[in-house]
C-alpha positions as CSV (number, residue, x, y, z in Angstrom):
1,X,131.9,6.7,3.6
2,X,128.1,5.7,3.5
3,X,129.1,2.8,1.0
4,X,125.8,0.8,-0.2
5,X,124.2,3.8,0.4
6,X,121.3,4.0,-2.4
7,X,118.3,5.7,-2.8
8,X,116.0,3.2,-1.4
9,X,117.8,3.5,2.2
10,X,117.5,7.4,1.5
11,X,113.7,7.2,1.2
12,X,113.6,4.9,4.4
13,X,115.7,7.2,6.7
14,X,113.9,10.5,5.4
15,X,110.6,8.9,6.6
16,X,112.2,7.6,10.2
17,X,113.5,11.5,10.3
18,X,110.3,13.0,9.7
19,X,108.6,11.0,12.5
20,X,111.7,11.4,14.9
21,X,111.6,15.4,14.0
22,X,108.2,15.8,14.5
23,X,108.3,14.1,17.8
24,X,111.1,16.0,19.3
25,X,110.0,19.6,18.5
26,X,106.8,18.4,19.7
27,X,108.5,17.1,23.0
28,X,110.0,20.6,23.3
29,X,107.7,22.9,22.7
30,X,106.0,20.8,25.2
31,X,109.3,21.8,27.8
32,X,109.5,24.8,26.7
33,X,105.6,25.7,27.7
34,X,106.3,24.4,31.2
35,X,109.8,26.3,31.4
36,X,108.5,30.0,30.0
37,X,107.9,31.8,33.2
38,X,111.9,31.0,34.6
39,X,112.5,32.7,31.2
40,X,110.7,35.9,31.7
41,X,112.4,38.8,30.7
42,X,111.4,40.6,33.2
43,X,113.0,38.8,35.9
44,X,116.0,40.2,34.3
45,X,115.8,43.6,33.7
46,X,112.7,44.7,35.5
47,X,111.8,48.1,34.1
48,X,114.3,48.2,31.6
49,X,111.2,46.5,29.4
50,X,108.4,48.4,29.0
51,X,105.4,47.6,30.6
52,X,102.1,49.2,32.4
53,X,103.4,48.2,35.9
54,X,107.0,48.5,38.0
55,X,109.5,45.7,38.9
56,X,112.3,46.1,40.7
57,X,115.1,43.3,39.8
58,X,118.1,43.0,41.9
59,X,121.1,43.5,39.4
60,X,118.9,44.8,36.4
61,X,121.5,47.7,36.0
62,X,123.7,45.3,35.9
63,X,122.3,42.6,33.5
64,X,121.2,45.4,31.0
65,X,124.9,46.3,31.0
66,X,125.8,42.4,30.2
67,X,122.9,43.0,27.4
68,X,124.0,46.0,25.9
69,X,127.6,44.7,25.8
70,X,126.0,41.4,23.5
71,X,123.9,43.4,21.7
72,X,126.9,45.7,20.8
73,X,128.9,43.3,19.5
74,X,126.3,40.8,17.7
75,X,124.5,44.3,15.7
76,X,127.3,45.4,13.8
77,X,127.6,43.5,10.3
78,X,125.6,42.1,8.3
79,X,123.0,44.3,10.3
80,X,124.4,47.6,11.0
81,X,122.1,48.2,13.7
82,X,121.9,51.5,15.7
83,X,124.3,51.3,19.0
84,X,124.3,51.3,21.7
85,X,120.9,49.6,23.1
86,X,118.7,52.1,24.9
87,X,116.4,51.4,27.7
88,X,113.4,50.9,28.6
89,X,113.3,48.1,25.3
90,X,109.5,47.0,23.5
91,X,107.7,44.3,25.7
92,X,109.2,40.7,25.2
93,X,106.4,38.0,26.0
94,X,107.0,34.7,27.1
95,X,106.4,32.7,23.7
96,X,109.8,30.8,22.6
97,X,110.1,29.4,19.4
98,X,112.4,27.0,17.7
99,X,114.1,26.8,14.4
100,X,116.1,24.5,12.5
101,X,119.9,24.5,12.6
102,X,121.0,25.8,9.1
103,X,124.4,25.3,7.6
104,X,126.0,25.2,4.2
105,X,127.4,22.4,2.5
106,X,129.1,22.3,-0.9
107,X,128.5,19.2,-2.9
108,X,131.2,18.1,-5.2
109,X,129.7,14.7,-7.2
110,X,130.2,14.2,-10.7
111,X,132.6,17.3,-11.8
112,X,129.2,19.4,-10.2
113,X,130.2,21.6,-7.6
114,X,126.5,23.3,-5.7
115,X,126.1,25.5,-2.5
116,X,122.9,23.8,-0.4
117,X,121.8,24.5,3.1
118,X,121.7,22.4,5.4
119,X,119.4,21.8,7.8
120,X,119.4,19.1,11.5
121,X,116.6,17.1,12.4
122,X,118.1,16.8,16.1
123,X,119.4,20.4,16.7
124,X,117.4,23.9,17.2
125,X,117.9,27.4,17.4
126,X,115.8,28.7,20.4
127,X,114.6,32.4,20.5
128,X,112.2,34.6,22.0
129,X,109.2,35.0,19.1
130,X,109.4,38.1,17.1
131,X,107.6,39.6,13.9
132,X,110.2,37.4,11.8
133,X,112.0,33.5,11.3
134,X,115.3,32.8,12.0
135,X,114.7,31.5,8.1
136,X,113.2,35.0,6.9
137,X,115.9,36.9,8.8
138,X,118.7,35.0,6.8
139,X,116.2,35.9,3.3
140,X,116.4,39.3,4.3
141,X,120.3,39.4,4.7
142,X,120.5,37.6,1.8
143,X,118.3,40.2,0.0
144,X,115.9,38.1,-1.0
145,X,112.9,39.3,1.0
146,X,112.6,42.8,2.0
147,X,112.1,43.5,5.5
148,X,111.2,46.3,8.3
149,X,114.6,47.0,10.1
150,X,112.9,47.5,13.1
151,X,111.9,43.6,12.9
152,X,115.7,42.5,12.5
153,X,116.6,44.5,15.3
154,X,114.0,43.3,17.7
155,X,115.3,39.6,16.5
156,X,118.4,40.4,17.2
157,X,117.5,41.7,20.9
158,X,115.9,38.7,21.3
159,X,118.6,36.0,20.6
160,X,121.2,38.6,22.8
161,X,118.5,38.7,25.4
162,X,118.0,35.2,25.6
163,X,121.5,34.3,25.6
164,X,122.3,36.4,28.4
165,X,119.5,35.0,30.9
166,X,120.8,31.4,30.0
167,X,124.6,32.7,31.0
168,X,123.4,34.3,34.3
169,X,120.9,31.2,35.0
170,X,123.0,28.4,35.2
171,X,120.1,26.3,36.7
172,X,118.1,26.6,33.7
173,X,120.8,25.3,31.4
174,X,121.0,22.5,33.8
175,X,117.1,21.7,33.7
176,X,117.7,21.4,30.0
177,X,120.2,19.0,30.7
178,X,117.9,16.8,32.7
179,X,115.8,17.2,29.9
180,X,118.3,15.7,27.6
181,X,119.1,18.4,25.5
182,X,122.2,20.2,25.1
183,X,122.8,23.7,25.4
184,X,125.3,26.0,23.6
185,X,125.7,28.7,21.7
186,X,126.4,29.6,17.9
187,X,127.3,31.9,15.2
188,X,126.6,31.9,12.0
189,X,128.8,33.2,9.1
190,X,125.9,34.9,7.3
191,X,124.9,36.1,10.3
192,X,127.9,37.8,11.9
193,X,128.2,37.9,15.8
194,X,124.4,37.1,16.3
195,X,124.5,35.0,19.4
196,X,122.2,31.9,18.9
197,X,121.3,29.3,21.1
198,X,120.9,25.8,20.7
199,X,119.6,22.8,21.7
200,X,120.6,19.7,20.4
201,X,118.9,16.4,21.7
202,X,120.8,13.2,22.2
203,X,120.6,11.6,19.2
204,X,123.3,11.8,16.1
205,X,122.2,12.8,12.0
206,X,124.1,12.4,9.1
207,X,124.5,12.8,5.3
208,X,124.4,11.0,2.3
209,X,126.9,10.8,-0.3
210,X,127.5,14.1,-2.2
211,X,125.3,12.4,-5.2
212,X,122.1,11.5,-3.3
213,X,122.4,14.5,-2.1
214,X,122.4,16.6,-5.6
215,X,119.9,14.3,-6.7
216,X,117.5,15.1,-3.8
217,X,118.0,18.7,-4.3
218,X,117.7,19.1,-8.3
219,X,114.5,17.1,-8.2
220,X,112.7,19.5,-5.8
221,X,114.2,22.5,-7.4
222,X,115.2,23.3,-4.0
223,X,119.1,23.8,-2.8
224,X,118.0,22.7,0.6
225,X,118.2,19.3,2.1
226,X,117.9,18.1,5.7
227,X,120.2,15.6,7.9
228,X,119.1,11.9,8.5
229,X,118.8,10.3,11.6
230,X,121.8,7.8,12.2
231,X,119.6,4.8,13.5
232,X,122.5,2.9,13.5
233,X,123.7,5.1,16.2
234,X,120.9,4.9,18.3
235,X,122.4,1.9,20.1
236,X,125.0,4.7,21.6
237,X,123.3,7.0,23.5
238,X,124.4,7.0,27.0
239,X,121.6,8.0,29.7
240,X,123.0,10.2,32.4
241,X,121.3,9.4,35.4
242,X,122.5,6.0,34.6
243,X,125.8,7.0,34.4
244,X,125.6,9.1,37.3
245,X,124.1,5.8,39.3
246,X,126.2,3.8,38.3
247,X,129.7,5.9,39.2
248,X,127.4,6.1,42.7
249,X,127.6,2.3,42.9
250,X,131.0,1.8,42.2
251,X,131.8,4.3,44.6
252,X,130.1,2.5,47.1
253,X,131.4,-0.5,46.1
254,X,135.4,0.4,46.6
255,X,134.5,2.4,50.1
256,X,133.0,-0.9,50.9
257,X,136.7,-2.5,49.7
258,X,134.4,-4.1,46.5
259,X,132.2,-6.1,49.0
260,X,129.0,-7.0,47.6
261,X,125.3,-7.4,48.8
């Protein structure tokens, strides 16, 4: 796999994945500004967020309950969060942020066997913003960063929150989709039953071989290294409204017993 692959093309795609990174979470933060107010928590549970005024949500009992129920289940390890989830929660604002998807990979080149993470220039974790990172919430489980456990918490509330608006709002997930991103949701295994949502955009990364990889990663001192674009791929993406116009035509065309204009 990757054969001819040398350092040179390394360099080349690393630059290409920069630019093509830096123009997508640009594009969606972009989206994501327009998009905020369908996402406000408080057309979910109404006064089961604090706040100086009322709001009365048809089915907040409810979609507290659907909350709770996430939250539940997600704050047990590697947080051990108080349970259950009490009403009214802190204020949640309408800032979303987005983080990189993280994984871990183990390398195995030259009898070396090393633990890096991973991380995708094409896919996001999106959350409601907090005191802390997606990346400084995994330092703290790690116990490499000391942090306020009220802070996790509120993350965690946060991604369950989120998670259960997209569920109930199945037009939102579908603007997304016109958007071109795809919607789903993760878990982690550092990170127990945390629910995290993603959005991954329409074009396909990739990795190295094991030893460009290790190479990359002992000269910055740094067990981290991130995806490539596959520009080879590029050629592959399918654009749905195309494919949706097209299945129209076709349609039209057998109704019509394959007559053309």
């Amino acid at each position: 796999m990757n054969q001819g692959f040398s350092s040179g093309r390394l360099l080349f795609l690393r630059k290409i994945t920069r630019a093509v990174s830096e123009h997508l979470v640009s594009e969606l933060k972009g989206h994501l500004n327009t998009m905020s107010p369908l996402l406000r928590p408080r057309r979910f549970l109404g006064d089961y967020i604090e706040s100086g005024s009322t709001e009365q949500v048809v089915d907040a009992d409810k979609n507290f309950g659907i909350l709770a129920d996430i939250y539940a289940k997600a704050a047990g390890k590697p947080f051990e969060l108080p349970r259950p989830l009490r009403p009214p929660l802190k204020p949640v604002g309408l800032a979303l942020e987005v983080y990189p998807w993280e994984s871990r990979y183990e390398i195995q080149a030259g009898g070396t066997k090393k633990t890096v993470t991973l991380t995708s220039p094409v896919r996001y974790v999106l959350s409601y913003a907090s005191g802390i990172s997606l990346s400084r919430l995994r330092q703290g489980i790690a116990g490499k960063e000391e942090q306020k456990r009220e802070d996790i918490r509120e993350f965690v509330i946060r991604c369950c929150l989120l998670h259960s608006m997209l569920a109930k709002n199945a037009g939102i997930v579908a603007l997304f989709r016109a958007l071109r991103w795809e919607v789903s949701t993760e878990t982690s295994p550092d990170l127990g039953g945390l629910p995290l949502t993603t959005l991954t955009a329409p074009i396909r990364s990739m990795l190295p071989p094991d030893n460009l990889i290790l190479e990359s990663t002992e000269m910055s001192g740094m067990p981290l290294f991130e995806e490539v674009v596959d520009v080879d791929a590029l050629s592959q993406i399918h654009d749905p409204l195309a494919k949706k116009v097209e299945g129209i035509v076709l349609a039209a065309k057998a109704a019509d017993g394959g007559v053309t204009a």
